[in-house]
C-alpha positions as CSV (number, residue, x, y, z in Angstrom):
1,X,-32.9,25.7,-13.7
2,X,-34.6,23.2,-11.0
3,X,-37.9,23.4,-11.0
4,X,-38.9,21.2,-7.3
5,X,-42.5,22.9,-7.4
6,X,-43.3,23.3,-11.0
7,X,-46.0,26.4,-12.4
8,X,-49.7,25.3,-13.4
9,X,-49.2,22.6,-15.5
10,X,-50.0,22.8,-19.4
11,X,-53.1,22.7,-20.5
12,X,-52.9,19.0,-21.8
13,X,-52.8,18.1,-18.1
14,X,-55.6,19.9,-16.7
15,X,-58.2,17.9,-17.5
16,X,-58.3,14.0,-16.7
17,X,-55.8,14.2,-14.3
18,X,-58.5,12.4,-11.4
19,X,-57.7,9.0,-13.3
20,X,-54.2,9.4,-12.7
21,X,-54.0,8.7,-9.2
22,X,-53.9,5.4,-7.6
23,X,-51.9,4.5,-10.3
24,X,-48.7,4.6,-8.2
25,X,-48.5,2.4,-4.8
26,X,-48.5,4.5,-1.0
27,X,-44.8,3.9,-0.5
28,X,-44.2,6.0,-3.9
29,X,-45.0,8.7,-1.3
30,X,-41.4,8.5,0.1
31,X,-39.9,7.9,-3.3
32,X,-37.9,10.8,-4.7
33,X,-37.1,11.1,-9.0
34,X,-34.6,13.1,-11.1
35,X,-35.7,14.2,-14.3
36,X,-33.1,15.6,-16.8
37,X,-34.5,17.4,-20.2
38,X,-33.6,20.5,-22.3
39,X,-37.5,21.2,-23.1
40,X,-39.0,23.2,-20.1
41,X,-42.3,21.8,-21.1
42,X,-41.4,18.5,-20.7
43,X,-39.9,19.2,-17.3
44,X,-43.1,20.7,-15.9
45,X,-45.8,18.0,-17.6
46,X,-43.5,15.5,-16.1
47,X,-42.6,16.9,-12.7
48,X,-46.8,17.8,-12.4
49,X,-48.1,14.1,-13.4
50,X,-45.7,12.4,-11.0
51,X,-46.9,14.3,-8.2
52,X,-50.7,14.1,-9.2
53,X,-50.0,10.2,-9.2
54,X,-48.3,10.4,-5.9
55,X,-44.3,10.7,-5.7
56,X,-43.0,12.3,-3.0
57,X,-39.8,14.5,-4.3
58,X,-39.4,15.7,-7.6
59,X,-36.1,17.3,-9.1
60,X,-36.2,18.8,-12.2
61,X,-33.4,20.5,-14.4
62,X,-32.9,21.1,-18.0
63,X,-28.6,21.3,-17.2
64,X,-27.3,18.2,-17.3
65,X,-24.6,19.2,-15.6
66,X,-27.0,20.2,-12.9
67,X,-28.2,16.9,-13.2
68,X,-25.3,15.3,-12.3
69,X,-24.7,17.4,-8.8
70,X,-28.3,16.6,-8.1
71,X,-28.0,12.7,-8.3
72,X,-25.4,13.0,-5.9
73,X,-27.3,15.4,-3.3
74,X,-30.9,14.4,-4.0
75,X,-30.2,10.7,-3.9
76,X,-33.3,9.4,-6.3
77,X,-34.9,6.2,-6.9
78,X,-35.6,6.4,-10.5
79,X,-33.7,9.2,-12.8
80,X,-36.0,10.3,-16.6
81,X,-33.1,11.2,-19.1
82,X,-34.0,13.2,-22.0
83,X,-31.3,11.1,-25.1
84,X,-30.7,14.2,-27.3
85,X,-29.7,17.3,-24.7
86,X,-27.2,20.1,-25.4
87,X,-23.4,20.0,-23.4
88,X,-24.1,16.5,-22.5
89,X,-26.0,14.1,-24.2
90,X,-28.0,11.3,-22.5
91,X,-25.2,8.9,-23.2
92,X,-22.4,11.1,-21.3
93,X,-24.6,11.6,-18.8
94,X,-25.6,7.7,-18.5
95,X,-22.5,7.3,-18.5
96,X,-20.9,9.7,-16.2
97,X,-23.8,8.6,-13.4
98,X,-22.5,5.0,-13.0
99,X,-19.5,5.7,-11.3
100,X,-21.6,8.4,-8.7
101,X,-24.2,5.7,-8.0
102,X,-22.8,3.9,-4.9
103,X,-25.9,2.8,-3.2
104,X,-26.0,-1.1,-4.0
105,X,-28.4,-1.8,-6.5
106,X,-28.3,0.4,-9.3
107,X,-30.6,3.2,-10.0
108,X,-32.9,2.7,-12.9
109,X,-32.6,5.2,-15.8
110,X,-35.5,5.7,-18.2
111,X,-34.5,7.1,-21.7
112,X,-36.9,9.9,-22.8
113,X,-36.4,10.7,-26.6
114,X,-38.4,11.5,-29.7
115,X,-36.2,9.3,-31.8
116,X,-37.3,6.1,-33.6
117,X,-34.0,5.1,-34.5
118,X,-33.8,1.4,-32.6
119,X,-30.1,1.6,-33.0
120,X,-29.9,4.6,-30.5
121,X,-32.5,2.4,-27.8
122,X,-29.8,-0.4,-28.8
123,X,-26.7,1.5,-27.7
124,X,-28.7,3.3,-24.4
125,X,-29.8,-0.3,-23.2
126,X,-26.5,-1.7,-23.7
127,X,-24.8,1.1,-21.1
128,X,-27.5,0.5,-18.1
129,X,-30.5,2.5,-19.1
130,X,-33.2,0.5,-17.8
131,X,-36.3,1.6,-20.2
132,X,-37.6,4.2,-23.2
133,X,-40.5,6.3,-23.0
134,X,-41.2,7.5,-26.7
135,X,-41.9,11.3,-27.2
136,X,-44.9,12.6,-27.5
137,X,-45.9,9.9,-24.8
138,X,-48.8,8.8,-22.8
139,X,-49.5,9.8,-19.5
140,X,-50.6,6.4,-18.3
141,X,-48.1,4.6,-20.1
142,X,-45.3,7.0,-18.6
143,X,-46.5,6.2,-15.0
144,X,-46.7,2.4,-15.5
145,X,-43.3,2.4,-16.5
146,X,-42.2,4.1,-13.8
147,X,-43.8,2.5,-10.9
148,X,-42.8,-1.0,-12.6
149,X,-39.1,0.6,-12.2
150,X,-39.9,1.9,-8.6
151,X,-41.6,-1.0,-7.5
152,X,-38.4,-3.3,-8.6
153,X,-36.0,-0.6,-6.7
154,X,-38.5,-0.7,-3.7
155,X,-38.0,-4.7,-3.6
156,X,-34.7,-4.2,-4.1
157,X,-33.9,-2.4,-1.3
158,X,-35.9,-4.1,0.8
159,X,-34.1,-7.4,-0.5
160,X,-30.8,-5.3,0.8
161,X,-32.2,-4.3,4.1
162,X,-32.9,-7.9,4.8
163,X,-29.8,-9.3,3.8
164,X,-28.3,-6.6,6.0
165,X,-30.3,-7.6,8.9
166,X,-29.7,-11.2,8.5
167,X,-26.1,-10.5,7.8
168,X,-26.5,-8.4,11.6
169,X,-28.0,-11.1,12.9
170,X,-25.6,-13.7,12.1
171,X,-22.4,-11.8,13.2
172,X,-24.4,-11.4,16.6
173,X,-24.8,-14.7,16.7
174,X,-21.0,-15.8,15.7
175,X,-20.0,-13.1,17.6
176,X,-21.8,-14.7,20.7
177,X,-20.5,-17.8,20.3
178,X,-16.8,-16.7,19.7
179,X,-16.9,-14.7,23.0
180,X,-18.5,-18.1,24.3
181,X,-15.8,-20.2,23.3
182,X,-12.9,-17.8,24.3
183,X,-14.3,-17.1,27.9
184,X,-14.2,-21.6,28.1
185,X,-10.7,-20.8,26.6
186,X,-9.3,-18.2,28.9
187,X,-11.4,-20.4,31.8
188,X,-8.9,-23.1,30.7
189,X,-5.7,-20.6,30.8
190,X,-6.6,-19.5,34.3
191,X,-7.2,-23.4,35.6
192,X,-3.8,-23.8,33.7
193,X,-2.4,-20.7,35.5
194,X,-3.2,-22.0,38.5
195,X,-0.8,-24.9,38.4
196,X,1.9,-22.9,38.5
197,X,1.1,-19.7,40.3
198,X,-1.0,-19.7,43.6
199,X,-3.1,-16.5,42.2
200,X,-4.1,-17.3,38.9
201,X,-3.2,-13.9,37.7
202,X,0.3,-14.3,35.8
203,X,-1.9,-14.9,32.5
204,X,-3.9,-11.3,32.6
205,X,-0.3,-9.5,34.5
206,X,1.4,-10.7,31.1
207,X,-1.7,-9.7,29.2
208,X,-1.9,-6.0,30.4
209,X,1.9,-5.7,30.2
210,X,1.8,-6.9,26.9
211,X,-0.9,-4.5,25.2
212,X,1.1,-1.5,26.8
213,X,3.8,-2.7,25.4
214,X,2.4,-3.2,21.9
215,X,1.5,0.7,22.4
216,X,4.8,1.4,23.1
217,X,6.0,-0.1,19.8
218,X,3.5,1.9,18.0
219,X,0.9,-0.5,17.5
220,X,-2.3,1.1,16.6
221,X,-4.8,0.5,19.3
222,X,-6.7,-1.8,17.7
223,X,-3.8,-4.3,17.2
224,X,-2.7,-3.1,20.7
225,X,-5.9,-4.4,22.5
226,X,-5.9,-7.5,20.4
227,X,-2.2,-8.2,22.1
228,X,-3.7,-7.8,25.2
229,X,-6.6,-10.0,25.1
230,X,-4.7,-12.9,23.2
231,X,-1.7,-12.8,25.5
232,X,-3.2,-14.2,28.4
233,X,-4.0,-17.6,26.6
234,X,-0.1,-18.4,26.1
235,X,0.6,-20.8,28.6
236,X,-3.0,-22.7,28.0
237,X,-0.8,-25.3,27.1
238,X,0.3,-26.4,30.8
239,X,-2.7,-27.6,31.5
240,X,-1.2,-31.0,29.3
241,X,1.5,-30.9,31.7
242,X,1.9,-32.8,35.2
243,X,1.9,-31.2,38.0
244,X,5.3,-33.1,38.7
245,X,6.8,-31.2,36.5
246,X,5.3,-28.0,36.8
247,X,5.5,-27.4,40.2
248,X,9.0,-29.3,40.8
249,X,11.3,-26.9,43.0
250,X,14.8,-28.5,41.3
251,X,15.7,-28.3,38.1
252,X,14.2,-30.3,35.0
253,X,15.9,-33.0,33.8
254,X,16.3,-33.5,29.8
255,X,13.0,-35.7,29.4
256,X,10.8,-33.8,31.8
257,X,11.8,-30.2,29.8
258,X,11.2,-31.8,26.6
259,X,7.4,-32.4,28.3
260,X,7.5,-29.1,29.0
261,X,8.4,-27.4,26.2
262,X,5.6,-29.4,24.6
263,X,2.9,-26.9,25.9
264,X,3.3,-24.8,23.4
265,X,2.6,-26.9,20.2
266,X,0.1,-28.2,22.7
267,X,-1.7,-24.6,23.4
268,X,-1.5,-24.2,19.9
269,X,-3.4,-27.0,19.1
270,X,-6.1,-26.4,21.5
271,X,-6.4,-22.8,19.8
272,X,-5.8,-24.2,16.4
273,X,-9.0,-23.9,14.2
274,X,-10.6,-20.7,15.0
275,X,-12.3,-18.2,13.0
276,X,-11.7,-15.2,14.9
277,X,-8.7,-12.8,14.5
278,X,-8.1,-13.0,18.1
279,X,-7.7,-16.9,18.4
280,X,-5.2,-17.1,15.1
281,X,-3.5,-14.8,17.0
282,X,-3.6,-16.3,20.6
283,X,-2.4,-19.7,18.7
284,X,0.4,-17.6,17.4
285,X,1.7,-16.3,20.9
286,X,0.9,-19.8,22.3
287,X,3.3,-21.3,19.7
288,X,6.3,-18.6,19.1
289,X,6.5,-17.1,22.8
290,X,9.3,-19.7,23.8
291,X,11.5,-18.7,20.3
292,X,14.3,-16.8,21.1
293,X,15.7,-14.0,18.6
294,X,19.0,-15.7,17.8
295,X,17.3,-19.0,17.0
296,X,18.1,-21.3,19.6
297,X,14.2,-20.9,21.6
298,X,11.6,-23.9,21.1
299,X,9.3,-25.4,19.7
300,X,10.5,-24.5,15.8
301,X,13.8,-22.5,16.4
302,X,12.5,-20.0,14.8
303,X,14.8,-16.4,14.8
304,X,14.9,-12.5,14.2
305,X,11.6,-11.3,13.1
306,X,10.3,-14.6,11.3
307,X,9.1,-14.8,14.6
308,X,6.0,-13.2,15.3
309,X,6.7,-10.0,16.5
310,X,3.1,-10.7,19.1
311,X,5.1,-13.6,20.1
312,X,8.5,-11.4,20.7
313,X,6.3,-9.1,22.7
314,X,5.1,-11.8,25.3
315,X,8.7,-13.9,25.3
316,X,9.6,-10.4,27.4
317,X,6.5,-9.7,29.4
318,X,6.0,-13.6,30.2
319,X,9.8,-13.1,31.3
320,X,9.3,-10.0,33.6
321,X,6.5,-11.5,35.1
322,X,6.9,-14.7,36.2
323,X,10.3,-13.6,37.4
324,X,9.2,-10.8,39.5
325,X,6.4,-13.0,41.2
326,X,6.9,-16.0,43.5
327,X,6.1,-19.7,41.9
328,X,5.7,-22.6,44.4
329,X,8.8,-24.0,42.9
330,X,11.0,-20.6,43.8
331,X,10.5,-17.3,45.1
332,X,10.4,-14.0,43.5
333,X,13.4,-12.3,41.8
334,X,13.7,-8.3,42.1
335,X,12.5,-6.3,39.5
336,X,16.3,-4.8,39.3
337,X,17.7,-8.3,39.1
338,X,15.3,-9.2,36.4
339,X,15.9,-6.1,34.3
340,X,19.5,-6.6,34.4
341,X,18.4,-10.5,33.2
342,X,16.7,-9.3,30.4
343,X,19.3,-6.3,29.5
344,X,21.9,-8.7,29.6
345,X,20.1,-11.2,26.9
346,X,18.9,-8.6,24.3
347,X,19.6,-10.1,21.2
348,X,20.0,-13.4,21.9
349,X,16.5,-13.7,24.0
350,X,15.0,-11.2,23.2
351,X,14.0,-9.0,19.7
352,X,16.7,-5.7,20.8
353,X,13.8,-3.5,19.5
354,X,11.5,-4.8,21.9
355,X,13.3,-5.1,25.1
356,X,14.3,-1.0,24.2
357,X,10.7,-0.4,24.5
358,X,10.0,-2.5,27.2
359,X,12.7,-0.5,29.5
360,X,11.3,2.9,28.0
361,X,7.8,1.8,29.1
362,X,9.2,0.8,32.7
363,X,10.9,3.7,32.8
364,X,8.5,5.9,31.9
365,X,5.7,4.0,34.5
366,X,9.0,4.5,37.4
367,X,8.5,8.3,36.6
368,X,4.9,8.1,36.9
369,X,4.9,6.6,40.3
370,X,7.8,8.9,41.3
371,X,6.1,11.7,40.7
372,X,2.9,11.0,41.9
């Protein structure tokens, strides 16, 4: 039975009760306890003197069992455990509590028995109970112990609450500064960009074609959004390369490509270092987005899915893209003329599995547009 609002307390209570109060702090107000007992009598002295002194909640049952469902719903601060209780002894119980008790610090567990044998306090101690109270027992006594016990949980949690906040605080603050330093970044990408496109807009084209295409594969958003706002950062690189090269209208010779090909170790390094999930991946794509599947891409020759498969994904959208728009070097290819490009190099450009999806995905955005 659960006895929240206890009966007239016994008689032992009724007098000298007045003396009782201010013995437990004002925030014991919002504190709530659990007491578990087989003696009815000791449920409602107990559940009576802790709210003369001042606790807020009181749940009382003589079935452990009960007990056990209540810890979990009522959430206490402190639970009193009778030792010697019938179906479950306070040892079963102590024990069968640890495993429900996931809010940080532990609750505290006071031991109520009638038994002098230390052995028993021994073996209670030794599985997390956190004090005794001796049967009969004094009503002073019994609240000392237990506001010592709530006053420790109280700092506790505030301890928590302030490590939480100051654990808020400083991911704020790193968050701020890693969206700092990746705006400087994708800054750099777009003065980069602009080297080699008049509009500055190949790095977030590539970008949005690359998260949809990472959605297309099955990514899960998350991981799709990442691709999409690493991407853009691949060709950061160029901006270590001379315009002489970047923007000559013939073709390369050995020694200028070999400078070219350099801006990916290059981007790489100026991504290198970073904390964030989304620079370790941008220096990935920076790196591996010039490997091609059959191994014979730059700057590791690299093949088949050792490369990684964000870098697969942008080695075709880079490819679309700054095919199907005009460079100052060149103008721009059609979009048929490019597809057949890619079609004809799956498997030895591109990852097979990736150029399938990015023809379903044009396809599918053809059918859009026809339709609408």
């Amino acid at each position: 039975m659960t006895l929240a609002s206890p009966p007239e307390a016994p008689a032992a209570l009724s007098a000298g009760t007045g003396s009782l109060r201010g013995l437990m702090p004002t925030w014991s107000a919002s504190s709530r306890i659990l007491i578990m007992d087989d003696s009815e009598a000791v449920l409602l002295v107990l559940t009576r003197l802790l709210k003369i002194a001042g606790v807020g909640e009181v749940q009382a049952t003589a079935d452990p069992v009960e007990g056990l469902e209540l810890f979990e719903r009522f959430a206490p601060d402190l639970v009193l455990l009778d030792l010697h209780m019938p179906q479950l002894d306070g040892y079963e119980v102590l024990e069968r509590l640890h495993p429900l008790d996931r809010g940080g610090a532990r609750v505290p567990v006071v031991m109520l028995t009638g038994d002098q044998d230390a052995s028993n306090r021994t073996r209670a101690l030794a599985m997390g109970a956190s004090d005794f109270l001796l049967k009969p027992f004094d009503a002073t006594e019994a609240l000392l112990r237990v506001r010592g016990l709530l006053e420790t949980r109280w700092l506790q949690r505030r301890l928590a609450q302030q490590n939480h906040d100051l654990e808020e605080r400083v991911a704020d603050r790193t968050q701020a500064l890693e969206a700092s330093q990746l705006e400087m970044l994708h800054r750099l990408a777009v003065a980069a960009d602009l080297r080699d496109d008049a509009t500055g807009e190949h790095t977030q084209r590539v970008g949005r074609l690359a998260g949809r295409l990472a959605r297309a594969l099955g990514l899960d958003a998350a991981r799709a959004d990442l691709v999409a706002r690493a991407a853009p950062l691949h060709d950061i690189g160029k901006i270590g390369v001379s315009d002489s090269i970047l923007r000559k209208p013939g073709k390369l010779t050995d020694e200028e490509f070999e400078q070219m090909k350099a801006h990916t170790t290059l981007g790489a390094r100026i991504l290198a270092g970073g904390h964030s999930e989304l620079t370790q991946l941008a220096e990935r794509i920076a790196r591996h987005h010039h490997e091609r599947w059959d191994g014979t891409g730059y700057p590791w020759g690299l093949a088949g899915e050792v490369i990684p498969l964000e870098a697969r994904i942008v080695t075709v959208t880079d490819f679309y893209d700054a095919l199907t728009h005009q460079r100052p070097y060149r103008g721009a290819v059609t979009i048929g003329s490019t597809l057949a490009m890619i079609r004809g190099s799956i498997g030895t450009h591109f990852d097979p599995s990736v150029a399938d999806a990015f023809f379903r995905m044009i396809a599918e955005q053809a059918a859009r547009e026809e339709a609408a």
